[in-house]
C-alpha positions in Angstrom: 5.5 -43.0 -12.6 1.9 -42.2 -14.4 0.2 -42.5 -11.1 2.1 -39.6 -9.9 1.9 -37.9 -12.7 -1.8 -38.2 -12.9 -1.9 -37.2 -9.6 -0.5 -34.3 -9.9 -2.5 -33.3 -12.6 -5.8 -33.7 -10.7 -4.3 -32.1 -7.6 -3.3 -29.1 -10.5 -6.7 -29.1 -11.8 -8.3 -29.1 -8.1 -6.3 -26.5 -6.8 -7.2 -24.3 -10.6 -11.2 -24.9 -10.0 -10.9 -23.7 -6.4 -8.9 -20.5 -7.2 -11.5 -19.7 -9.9 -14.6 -19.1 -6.9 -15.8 -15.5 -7.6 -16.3 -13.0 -5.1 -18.1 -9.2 -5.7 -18.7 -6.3 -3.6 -22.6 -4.9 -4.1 -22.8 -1.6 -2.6 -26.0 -0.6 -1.8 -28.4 2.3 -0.4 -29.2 1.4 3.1 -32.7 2.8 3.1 -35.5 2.0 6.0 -38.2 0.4 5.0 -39.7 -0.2 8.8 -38.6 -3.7 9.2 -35.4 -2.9 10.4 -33.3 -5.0 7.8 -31.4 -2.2 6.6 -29.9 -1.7 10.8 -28.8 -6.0 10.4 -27.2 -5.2 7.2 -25.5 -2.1 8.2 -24.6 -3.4 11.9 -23.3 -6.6 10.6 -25.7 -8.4 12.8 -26.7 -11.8 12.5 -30.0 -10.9 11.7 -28.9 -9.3 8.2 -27.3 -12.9 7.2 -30.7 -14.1 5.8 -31.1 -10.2 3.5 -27.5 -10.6 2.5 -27.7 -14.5 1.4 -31.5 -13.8 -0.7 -29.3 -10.5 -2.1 -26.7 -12.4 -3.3 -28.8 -15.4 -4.5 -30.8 -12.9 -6.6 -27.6 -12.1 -8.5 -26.9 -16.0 -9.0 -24.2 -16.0 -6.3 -24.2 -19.2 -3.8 -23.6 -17.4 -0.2 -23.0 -13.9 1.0 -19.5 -13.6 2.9 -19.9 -11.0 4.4 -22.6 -7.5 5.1 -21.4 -4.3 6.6 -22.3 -0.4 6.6 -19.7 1.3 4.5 -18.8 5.0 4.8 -19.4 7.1 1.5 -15.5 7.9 1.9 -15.0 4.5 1.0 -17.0 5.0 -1.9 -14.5 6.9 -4.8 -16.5 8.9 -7.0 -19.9 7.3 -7.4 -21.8 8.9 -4.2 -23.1 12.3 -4.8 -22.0 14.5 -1.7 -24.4 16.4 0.9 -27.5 15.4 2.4 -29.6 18.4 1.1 -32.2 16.4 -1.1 -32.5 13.7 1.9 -36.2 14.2 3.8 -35.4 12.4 6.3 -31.7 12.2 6.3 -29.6 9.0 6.4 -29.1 9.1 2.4 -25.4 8.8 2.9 -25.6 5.2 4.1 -24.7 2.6 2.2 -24.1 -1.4 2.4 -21.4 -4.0 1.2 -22.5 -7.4 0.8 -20.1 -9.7 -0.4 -21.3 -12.8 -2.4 -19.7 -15.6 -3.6 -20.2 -18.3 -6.6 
């Protein structure tokens, strides 16, 4: 009867520490720098996984889940609207990485 309830403690407690794993959503300015980083990131291809992981590792988060280009709809409230200051244009792109601990 104590081995089972051991058990079930430690399954308890297992199952507690994996539910605790954090996860956060980094939007950021997609901005081209020439490399052509910012079009992996905002394409989702695989050649943005490497960015996205050294992003999230910068913030002391173990992986990056995911990368895509967001649209500033998405975005409620904290993108300023028209593209009038933008040289170049392409200010209204943005980035989600999603890092996990």
């Amino acid at each position: 009867m104590r081995s089972l309830t051991a058990c079930l403690f430690f399954l308890a407690l297992a199952a507690s520490g994996a539910a605790q794993a954090e996860t956060r959503v980094f939007i950021i300015a997609n901005e081209g720098d020439g490399y052509g980083v910012d079009q992996c990131l905002a394409k989702g291809e695989k050649c943005g996984a490497h960015a996205a992981l050294s992003y999230c590792r910068s913030r002391d988060f173990a992986e990056a889940s995911s990368y895509r280009r967001v649209d500033p709809d998405e975005i409620t409230g904290s993108v300023p609207k028209g593209a009038a200051k933008c040289p170049r244009g392409g200010c209204n792109e943005y980035v989600a990485i999603t890092c996990q601990r």
